[in-house]
C-alpha positions in Angstrom: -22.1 -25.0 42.1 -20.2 -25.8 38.5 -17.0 -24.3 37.7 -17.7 -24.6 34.7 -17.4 -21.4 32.1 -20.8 -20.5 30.2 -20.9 -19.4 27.3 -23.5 -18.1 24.4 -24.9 -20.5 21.8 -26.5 -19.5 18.6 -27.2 -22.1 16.4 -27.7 -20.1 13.4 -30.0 -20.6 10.2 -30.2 -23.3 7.8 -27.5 -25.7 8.7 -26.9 -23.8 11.6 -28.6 -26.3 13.8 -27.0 -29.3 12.3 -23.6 -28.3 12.4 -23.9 -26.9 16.0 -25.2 -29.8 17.6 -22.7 -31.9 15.5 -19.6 -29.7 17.1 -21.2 -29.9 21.0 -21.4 -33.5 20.7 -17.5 -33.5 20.0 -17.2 -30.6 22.8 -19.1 -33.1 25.0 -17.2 -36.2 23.8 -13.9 -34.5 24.5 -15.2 -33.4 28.2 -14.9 -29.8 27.8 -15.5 -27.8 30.4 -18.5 -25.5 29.3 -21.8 -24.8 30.1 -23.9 -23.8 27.2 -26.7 -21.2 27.3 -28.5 -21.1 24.1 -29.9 -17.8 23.0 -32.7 -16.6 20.5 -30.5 -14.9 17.2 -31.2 -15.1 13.5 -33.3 -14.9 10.5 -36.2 -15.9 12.4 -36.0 -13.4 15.2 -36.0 -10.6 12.3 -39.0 -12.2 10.6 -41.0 -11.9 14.2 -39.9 -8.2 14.6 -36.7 -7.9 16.2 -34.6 -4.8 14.1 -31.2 -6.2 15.2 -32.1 -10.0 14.6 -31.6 -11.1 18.3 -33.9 -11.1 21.5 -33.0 -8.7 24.1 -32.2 -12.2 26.6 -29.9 -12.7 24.0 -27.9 -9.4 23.9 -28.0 -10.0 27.7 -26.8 -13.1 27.7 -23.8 -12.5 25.4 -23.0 -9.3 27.4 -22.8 -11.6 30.5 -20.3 -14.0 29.4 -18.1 -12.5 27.0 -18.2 -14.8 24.4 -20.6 -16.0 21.6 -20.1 -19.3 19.6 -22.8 -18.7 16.9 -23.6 -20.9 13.4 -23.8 -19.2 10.2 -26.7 -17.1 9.7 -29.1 -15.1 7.7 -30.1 -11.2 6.8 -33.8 -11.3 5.4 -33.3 -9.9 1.7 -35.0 -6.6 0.7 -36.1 -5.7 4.1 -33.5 -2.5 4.5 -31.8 -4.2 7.6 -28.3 -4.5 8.0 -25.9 -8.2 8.3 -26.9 -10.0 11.7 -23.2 -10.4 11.7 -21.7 -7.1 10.8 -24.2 -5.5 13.2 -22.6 -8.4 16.1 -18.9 -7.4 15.7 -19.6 -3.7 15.4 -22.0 -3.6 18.7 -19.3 -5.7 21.2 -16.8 -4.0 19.1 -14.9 -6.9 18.4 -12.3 -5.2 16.5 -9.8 -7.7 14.8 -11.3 -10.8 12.7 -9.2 -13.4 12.5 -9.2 -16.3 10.0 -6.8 -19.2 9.7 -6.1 -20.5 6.7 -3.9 -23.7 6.5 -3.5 -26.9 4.4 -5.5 -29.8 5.7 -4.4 -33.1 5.0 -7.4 -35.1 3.1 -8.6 -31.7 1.2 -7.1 -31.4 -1.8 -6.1 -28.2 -3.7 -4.1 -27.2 -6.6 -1.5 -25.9 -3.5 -1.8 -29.7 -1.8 -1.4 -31.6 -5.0 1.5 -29.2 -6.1 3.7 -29.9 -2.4 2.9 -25.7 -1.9 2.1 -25.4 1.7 -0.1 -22.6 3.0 -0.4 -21.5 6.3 -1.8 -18.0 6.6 -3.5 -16.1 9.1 -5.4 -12.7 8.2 -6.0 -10.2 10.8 -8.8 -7.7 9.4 -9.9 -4.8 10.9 -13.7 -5.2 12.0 -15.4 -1.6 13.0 -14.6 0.6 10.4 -13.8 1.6 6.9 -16.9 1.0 4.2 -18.7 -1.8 6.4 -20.2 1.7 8.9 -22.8 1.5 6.1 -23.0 5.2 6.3 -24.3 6.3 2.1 -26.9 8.9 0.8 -28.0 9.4 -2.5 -26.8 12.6 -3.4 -29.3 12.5 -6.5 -31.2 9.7 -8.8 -27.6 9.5 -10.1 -25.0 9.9 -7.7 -24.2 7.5 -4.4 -22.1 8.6 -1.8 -20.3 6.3 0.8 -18.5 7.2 3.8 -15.2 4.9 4.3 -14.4 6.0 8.3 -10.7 5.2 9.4 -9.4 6.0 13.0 -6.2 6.3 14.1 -7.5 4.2 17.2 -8.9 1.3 15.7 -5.7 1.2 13.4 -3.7 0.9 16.9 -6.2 -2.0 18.2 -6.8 -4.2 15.3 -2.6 -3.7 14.3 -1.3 -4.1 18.3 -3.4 -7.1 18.4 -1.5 -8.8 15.1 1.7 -8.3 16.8 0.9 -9.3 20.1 -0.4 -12.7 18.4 2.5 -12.9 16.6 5.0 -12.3 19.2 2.2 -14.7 21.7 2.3 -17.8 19.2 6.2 -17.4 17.1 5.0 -15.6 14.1 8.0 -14.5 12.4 6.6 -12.1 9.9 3.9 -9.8 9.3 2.6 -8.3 5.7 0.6 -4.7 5.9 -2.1 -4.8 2.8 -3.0 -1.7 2.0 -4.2 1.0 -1.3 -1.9 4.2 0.2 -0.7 4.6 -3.5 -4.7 5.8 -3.7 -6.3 6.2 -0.5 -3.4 8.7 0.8 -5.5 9.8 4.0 -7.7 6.3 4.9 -5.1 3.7 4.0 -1.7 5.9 4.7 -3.3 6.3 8.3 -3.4 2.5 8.3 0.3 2.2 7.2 1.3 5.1 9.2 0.4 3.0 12.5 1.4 -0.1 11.6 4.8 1.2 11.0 4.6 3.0 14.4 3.6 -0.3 16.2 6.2 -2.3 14.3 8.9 -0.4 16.4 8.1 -1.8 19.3 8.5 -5.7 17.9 11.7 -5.2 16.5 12.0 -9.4 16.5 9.4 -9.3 13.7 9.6 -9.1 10.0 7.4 -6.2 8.8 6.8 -5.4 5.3 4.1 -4.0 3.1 2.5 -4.6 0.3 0.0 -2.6 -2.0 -3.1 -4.8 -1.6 -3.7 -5.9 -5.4 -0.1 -6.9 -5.8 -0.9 -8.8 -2.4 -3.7 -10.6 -3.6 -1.6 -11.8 -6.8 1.5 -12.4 -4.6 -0.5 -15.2 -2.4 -1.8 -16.8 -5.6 1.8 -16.9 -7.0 3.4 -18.1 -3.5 1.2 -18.2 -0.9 4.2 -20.1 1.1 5.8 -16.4 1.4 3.4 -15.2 3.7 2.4 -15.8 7.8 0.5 -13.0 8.7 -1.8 -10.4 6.8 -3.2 -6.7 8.6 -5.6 -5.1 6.6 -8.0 -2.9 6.6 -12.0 -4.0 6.9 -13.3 -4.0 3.3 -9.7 -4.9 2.1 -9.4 -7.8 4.8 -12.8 -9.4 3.8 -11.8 -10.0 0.3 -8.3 -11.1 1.2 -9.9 -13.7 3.5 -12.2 -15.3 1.0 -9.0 -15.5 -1.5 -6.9 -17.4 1.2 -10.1 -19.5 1.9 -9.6 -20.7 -1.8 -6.2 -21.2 -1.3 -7.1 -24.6 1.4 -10.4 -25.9 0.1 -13.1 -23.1 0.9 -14.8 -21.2 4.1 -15.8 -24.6 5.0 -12.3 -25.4 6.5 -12.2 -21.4 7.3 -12.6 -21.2 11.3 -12.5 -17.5 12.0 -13.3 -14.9 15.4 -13.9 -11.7 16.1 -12.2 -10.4 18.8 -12.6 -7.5 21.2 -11.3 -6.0 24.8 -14.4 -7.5 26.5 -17.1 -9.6 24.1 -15.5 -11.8 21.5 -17.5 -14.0 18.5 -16.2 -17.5 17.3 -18.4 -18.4 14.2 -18.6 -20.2 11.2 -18.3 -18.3 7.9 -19.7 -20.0 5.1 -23.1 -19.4 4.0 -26.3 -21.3 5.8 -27.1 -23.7 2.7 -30.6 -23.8 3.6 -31.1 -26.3 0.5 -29.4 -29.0 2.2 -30.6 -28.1 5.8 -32.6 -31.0 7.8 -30.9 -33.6 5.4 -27.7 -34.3 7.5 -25.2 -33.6 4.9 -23.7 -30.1 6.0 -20.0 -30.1 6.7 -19.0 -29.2 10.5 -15.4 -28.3 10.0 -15.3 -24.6 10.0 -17.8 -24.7 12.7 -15.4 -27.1 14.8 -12.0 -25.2 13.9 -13.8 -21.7 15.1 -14.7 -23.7 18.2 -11.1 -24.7 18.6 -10.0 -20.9 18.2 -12.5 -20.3 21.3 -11.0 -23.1 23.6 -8.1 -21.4 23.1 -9.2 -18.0 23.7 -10.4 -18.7 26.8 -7.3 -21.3 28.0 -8.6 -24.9 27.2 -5.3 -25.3 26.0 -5.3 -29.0 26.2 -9.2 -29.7 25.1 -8.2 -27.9 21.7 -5.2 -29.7 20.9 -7.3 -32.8 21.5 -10.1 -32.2 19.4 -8.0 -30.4 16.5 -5.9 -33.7 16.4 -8.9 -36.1 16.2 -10.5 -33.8 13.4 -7.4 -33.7 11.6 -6.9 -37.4 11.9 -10.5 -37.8 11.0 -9.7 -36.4 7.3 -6.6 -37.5 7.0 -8.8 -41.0 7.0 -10.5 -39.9 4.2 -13.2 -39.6 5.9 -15.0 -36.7 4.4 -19.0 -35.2 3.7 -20.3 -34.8 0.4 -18.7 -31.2 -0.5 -15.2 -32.7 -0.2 -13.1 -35.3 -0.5 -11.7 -38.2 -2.6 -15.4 -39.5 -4.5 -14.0 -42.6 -4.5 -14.9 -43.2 -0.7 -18.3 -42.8 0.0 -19.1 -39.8 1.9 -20.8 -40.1 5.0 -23.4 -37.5 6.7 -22.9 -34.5 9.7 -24.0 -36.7 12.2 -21.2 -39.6 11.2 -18.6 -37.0 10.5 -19.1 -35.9 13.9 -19.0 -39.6 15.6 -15.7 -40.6 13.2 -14.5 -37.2 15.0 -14.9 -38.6 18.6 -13.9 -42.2 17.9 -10.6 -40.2 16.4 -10.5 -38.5 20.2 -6.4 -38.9 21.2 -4.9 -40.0 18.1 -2.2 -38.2 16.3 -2.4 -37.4 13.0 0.5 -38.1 10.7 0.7 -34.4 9.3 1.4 -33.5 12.9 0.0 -32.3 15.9 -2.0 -29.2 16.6 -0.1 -26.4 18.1 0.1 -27.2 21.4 -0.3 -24.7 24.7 2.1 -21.6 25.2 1.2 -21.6 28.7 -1.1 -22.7 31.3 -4.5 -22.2 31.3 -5.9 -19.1 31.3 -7.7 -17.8 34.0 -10.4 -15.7 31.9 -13.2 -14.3 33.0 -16.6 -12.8 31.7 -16.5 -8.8 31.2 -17.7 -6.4 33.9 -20.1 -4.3 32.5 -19.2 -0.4 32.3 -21.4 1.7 33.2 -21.0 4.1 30.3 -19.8 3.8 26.9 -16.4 4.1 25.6 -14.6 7.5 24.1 -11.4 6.5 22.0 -10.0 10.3 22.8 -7.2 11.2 20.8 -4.0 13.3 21.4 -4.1 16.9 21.4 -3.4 18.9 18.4 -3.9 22.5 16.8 -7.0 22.2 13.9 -7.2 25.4 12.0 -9.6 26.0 8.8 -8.1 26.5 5.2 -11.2 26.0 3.4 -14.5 24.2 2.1 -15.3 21.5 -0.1 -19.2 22.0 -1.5 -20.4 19.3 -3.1 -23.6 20.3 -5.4 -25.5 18.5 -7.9 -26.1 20.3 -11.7 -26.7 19.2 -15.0 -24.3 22.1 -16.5 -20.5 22.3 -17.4 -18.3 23.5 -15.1 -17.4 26.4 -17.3 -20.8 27.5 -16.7 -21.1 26.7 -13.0 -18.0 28.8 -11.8 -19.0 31.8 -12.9 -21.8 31.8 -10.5 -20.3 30.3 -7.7 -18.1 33.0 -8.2 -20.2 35.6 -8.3 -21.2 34.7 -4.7 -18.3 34.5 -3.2 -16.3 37.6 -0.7 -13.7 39.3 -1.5 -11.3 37.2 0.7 -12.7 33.7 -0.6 -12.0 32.3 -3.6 -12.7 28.9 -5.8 -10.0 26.9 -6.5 -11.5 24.1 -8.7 -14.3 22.5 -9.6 -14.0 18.6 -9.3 -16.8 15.2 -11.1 -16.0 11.9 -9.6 -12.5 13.2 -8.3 -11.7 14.5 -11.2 -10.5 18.2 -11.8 -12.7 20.0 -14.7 -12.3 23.4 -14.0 -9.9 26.2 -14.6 -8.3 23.0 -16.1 -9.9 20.2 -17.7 -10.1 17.8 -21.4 -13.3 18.3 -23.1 -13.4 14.2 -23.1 -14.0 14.2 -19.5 -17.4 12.8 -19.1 -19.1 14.2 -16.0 -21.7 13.1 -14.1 -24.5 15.7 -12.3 -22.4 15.5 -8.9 -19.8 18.1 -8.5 -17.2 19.5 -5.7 -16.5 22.8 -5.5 -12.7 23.6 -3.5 -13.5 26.6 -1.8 -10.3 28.4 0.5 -10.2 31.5 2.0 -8.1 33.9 4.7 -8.4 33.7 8.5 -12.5 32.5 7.9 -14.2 30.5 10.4 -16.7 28.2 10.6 -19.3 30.7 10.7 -18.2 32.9 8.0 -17.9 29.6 5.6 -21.9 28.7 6.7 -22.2 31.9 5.9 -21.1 31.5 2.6 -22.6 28.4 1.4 -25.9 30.6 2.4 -25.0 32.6 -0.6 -23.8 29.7 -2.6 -27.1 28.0 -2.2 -28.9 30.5 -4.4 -26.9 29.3 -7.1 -26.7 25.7 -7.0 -28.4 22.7 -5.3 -26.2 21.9 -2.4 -25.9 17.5 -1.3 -23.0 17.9 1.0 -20.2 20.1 2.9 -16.6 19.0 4.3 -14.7 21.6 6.0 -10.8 21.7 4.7 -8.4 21.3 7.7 -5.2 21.6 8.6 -3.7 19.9 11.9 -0.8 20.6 13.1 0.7 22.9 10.1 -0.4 19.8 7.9 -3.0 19.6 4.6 -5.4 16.8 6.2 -7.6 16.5 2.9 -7.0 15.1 -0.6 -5.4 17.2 -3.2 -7.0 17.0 -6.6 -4.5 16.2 -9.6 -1.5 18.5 -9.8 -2.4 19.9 -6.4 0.4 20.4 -4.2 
């Protein structure tokens, strides 16, 4: 019987195939230790029916061995389905993305040819925030998107950053985050990664208001080691630091979670260059090198990331890259110049080497029941309502009849377009759209008394939505409109 580990092989659309078969033959050159089971995923599985782009052998496979080294692929346009990829990490909850962005000798940049090195790596949450896809029309005119932010994926995704950081000598880490805006989503983000920092008290912590962030690594991207942000936040972070060393082609990234973890390129699948051998491997090869790592081939990564970086340090390069004054070559001879560069060192130094003997990992043991994140106890109490209605009149004409509608005990507070407040107070050069919130608070009500209500309200206007107003703990936990206190 092998003792070897096997894991789950995508090859991806497009290039996909190319690239994959160009990275096992270095795998294979460098004797790793793996058995590969490939698995039915991609475009092509949509197109014959399958919702979630995968066969179920596939989904069984990847739940078997815990770890899925997949190409780049593609979500048929216009069908109403959602990313192959976003659907991946969100299912295996693999809840931190991580990218590594460094400069590669034999890619040059405006940070290479200016002596500026960059060596980043952003940790992005990978469950939550925007990417939960949750929106409804509210009208013809008016969208409405749910951003979802728990306190307990904030603790995974942020616990994992400082465990890596304390795991491989990371000296620093940077919190991006909009809590000047987003008081509730993103201060619950900074909240918890300042209660986490505590208990790394050898780190650096700071943090930094995310569009000041993304002009600070343009300006001095040498300042910075490791990033935590949110998922929406963290994906356009990601693709700025990928311009920082050359592109998601030297981008390896993974996904990873308590159980099930994704190494995967993240470029796009080029599909009008596919079959004609002149798709760049790298990222491919680097997110491979992540996964060694992850599951303790220590010494097989080192190896390989040495011979690749060798490899372009030769100028050695395919057609996307490169100095154009040396013939490029194809995937397939990018892949060979990679194993005949097999044990070599290359002259901008060698890869980070082991932190400690091989791991022992093994594949996940299936639960028998999903997983409940419970939280920690605390007193929720009722203040109010938020109703959010759609009308094509002012909102000096609306609050009348909202309030003719309303108990004794209830009363409107304000009527809101957009966030905005335009009633009692408003300016007349407020342009408002047909979507409207009504703040509704009242005494000691329930939940009952406020459906009861909105009964009554619905007479009056044309309901989309409700949020109840609550209070935890003796604390507001909604948004206050401008000059609320």
């Amino acid at each position: 019987m092998s003792n070897k580990l096997t894991i789950s092989v995508a090859s991806g659309d497009g290039i996909g195939s190319e690239i994959m078969e160009a990275v096992i033959s270095i795998f294979n050159a460098a004797e790793v230790p793996l058995n590969y089971e490939i698995i039915g995923m991609g475009k092509k599985y949509y197109d014959e029916g399958y919702g979630n782009g995968m066969t179920p052998e596939a989904m069984e496979s990847i739940e078997r061995n815990g770890v899925l080294f997949k190409g780049p692929m593609e979500t048929p346009k216009g069908k109403g389905v959602k990313s192959i990829n976003v659907t991946a990490r969100k299912v295996w909850s693999t809840y931190a993305n991580r990218r590594h962005f460094k400069t590669i000798h034999g890619v040059d940049t405006l940070y290479s040819n200016a002596g500026i090195p960059v060596d980043i790596t952003v940790i992005r949450e990978n469950i939550e925030d925007t990417y939960g896809g949750i929106e409804h029309m509210l009208s013809n005119d008016v969208a409405l998107s749910r951003r979802i932010i728990t306190r307990q994926g904030c603790e995974q995704v942020i616990k994992f950053a400082f465990e890596m950081a304390r795991k491989e000598g990371f000296k620093k880490i940077t919190c991006g985050h909009k809590a000047n805006i987003m008081k509730l989503t993103d201060g619950l983000f900074l909240e918890v990664f300042n209660e986490v920092a505590q208990s790394y008290p050898e780190i650096q912590t700071e943090d930094v208001i995310v569009d000041a962030l993304c002009m600070k690594l343009v300006q001095r991207p040498q300042d910075f080691e490791v990033v935590v942000l949110t998922n929406f936040q963290g994906d356009i972070v990601s693709d700025l630091c990928a311009g920082l060393v050359g592109g998601l082609g030297f981008a390896p990234s993974t996904n990873v979670g308590d159980n099930i973890s994704i190494f995967e390129a993240v470029h796009g699948t080029a599909p009008d260059i596919a079959g004609k051998n002149l798709a760049n491997p790298t990222s491919l090869l680097l997110s491979g090198v992540m996964m060694l790592r992850h599951i303790g081939l220590f010494k097989e990564a080192a190896l390989i990331e040495d011979a690749l970086m060798y490899t372009l340090e030769s100028g050695v390069h395919t057609g996307d890259f490169g100095d154009k004054s040396i013939p490029s070559v194809g995937t397939k001879e990018f892949a060979a110049a990679v194993i005949g560069a097999l044990g070599k060192q290359p002259e901008g130094g060698s890869s980070r080497k082991a932190l400690a003997d091989r791991v022992d990992f093994r594949p996940p043991t299936r639960p028998l029941q999903q997983k409940v994140m419970k939280g920690k106890e605390c007193k929720v109490e009722i203040e109010g309502i938020d109703v959010f209605f759609v009308s094509e009149d002012i909102a000096a004409d609306i609050a009348p009849r909202i309030e003719s509608k309303l108990p004794e005990n209830v009363r409107l507070v304000s009527l809101t377009n957009r966030g905005t407040i335009v009633w009692p107070e408003g300016s007349v050069y407020t342009e408002c759209s047909t979507g409207y919130g009504a703040r509704i608070v009242g005494k000691g009500l329930g939940k009952q008394e406020y459906w009861s209500v909105m009964e009554e309200l619905d007479e009056v206007i044309e309901i989309s939505s409700t949020e109840f107003l609550h209070v935890i703990d003796g604390k507001s936990a909604y948004s206050k409109g401008q000059g609320e206190i």
